[in-house]
N, C-alpha and C positions, 0 to 999 in steps of 0.2 A: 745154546738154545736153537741149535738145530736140528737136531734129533729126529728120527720119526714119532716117537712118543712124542716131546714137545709140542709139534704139529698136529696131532691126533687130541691133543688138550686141547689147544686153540680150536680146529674144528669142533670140536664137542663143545666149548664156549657157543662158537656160532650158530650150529645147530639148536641149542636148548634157546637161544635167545629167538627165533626163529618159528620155535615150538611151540615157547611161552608169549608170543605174539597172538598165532594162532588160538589158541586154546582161550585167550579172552577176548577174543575178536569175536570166538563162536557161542561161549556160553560164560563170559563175564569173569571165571573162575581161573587158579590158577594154583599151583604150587608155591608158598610163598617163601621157601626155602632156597627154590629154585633161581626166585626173581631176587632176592637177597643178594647171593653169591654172583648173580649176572650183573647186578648195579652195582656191587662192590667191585668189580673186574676197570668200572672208568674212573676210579679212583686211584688204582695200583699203576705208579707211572714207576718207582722204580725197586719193581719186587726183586726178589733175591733168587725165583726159578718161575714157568712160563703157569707150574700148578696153582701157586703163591696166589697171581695172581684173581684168583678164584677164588681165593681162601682153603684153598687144597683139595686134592679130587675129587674129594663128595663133591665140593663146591660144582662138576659137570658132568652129574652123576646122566641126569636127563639128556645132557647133551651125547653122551658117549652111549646109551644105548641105542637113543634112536639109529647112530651109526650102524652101533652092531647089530638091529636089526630088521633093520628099514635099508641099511648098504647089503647087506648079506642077501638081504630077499626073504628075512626069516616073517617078516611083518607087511600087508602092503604099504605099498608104498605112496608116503603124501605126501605129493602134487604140490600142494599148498606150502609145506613146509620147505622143497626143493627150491622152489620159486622166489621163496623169501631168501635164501642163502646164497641162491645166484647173485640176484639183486644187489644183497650186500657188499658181496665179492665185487660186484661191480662198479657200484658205488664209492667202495672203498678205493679203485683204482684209479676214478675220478677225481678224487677227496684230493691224491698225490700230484695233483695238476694244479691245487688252488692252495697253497702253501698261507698265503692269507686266511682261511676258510680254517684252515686247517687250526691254524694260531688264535683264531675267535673260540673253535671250541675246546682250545687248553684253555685261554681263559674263563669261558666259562664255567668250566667241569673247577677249576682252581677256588673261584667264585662260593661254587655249592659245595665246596670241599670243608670252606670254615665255618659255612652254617652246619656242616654236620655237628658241630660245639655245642648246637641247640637244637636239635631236634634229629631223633634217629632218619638211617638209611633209608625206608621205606615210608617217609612220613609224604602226605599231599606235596607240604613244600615245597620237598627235595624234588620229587618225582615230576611235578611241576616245573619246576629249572630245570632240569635235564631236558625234560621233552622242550621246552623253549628254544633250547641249544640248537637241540634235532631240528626242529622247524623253522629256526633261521640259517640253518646250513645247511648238511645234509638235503634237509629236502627240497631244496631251490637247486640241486643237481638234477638231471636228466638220466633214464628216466626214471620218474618220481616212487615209490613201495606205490601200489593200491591196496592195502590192507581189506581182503574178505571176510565177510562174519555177519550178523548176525545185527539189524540196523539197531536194536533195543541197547547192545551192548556197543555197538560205536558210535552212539550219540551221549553216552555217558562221558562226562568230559573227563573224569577219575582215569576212567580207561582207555581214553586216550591218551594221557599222560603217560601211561604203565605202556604204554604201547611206543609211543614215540621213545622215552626213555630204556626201552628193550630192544629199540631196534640202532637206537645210539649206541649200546651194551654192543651188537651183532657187530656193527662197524668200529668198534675196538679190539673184539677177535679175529674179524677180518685179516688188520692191520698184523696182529699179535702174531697170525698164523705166517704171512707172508715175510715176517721178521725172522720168524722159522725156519724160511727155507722156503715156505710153500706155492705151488705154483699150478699152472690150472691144466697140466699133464698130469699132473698124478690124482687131479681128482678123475682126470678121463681114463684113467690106467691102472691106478695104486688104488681101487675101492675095494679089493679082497682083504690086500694090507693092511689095508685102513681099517674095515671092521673086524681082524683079526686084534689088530694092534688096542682096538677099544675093548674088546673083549679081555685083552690082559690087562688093560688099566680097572676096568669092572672089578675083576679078580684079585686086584689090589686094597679095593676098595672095600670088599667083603672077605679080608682075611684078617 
């Protein structure tokens, strides 16, 4: 699980959670295929390869274009989505410092694992507990996401939920990626690679 491919799945994890943050921060909406396969991603603790955990490459189909065309230059480039992936990254490094913090939200995600038994993936519920997680962990780290968007859509508590539990999703790929091998030279250095390398998972994807 070290691979450059491997790491190129987890970053396109993070990214698409990043994205789908965005996109209903700004207009409520979202890909719900998209949000599927990212909140299945904190359930998968001991898959069998790094795509698995996704549900397989569709599973980060969003996440791997915007690499390949927002890293490449082919699309411009948002700010917004960058900013949320730093963060993560961040975050995520912080997370490694609180090993307590850390073990709240295995139990928690374990928690909302057996109410899956009763009520699918994407249900309020579920979505609800996750972002709960988010908000007693995660977000009591420094410094804290500011999620931008649109006030009509972030006072809806629905999407806040979908929000917090996507950006719980980002800091599982985070972690996923840095399990990888991944490390924060090669996002300064390897972004050619990078978008070349998602362009052949793409191509997998549609063959």
């Amino acid at each position: 699980m070290n691979s450059e491919r491997d790491r190129c799945i987890a970053m396109g994890g993070l990214f698409q959670s990043a994205a789908l943050v965005a996109k209903i921060a700004h207009s409520g909406m979202t890909d719900s295929s998209a949000i599927e396969s990212s909140i299945y991603s904190l359930f998968q603790i001991n898959a069998d390869s790094v795509e698995a955990v996704y549900g397989g490459l569709p599973g980060v189909a969003v996440g791997l274009k915007i690499i390949r065309d927002e890293v490449a230059g082919k699309k411009k480039h948002n700010i917004e989505v960058s900013r949320y992936v730093i963060s993560l990254l961040h975050l995520e490094r912080q997370l490694k410092k609180h090993p307590e913090m850390l073990r709240e939200i295995q139990t928690g995600i374990e928690q909302a694992t057996q109410r899956l038994e009763h009520f699918p993936m994407l249900h309020t519920n579920i979505l609800a507990q996750l972002a709960g997680i988010y908000a007693e962990t995660i977000s009591t780290l420094k410094p804290r996401i500011m999620v931008q968007g649109e006030p009509l859509h972030l006072q809806n508590p629905d999407n806040v939920n979908r929000i917090r539990a996507l950006l719980l999703s980002g800091i599982r790929s985070a972690m996923l990626w840095r399990q990888c091998g991944g490390n924060r030279l090669q996002i300064l250095l390897g972004r050619k690679r990078m978008a070349e390398q998602a362009d052949r998972l793409l191509d997998e994807i549609q063959a």
